[in-house]
N, C-alpha and C positions, 0 to 999 in steps of 0.2 A: 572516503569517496564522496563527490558531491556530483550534483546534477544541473543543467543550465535551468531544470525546472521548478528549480527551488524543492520539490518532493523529496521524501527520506529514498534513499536505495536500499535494496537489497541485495545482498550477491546474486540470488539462486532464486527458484520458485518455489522451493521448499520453503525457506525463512521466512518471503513472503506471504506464503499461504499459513504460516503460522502464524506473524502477525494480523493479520486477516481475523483468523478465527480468534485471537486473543484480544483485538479490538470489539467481537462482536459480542464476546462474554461481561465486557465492563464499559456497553456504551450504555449513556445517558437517553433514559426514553423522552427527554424533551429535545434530545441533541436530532437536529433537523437531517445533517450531514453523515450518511450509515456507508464506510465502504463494503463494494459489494463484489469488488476481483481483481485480482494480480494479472500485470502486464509486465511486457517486455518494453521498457524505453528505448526507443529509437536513438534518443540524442545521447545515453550516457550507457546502454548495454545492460543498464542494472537492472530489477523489475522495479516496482511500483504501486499502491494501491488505489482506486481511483474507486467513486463513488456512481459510476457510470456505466 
């Protein structure tokens, strides 16, 4: 599956909320860029993680 938004999908909000929390466990504390919540994409149906 791809997105027009260039972002990884997810099927479901589960997956992504697991990515989510598996991102938060191995970010880099100089790494500027922290996501902070799972969305539903409008353009591709899949969700998303956005830093916003």
């Amino acid at each position: 599956m791809t997105c027009p938004t260039g972002k990884r999908p997810y099927p479901n909000k589960g997956a992504a909320r697991t990515a989510l929390a598996s991102a938060t466990r191995r970010r880099n504390p100089r790494q500027q860029r922290r996501e902070t919540r799972a969305y539903r994409c409008l353009s591709c149906n899949a969700w998303h993680l956005t830093s916003n």
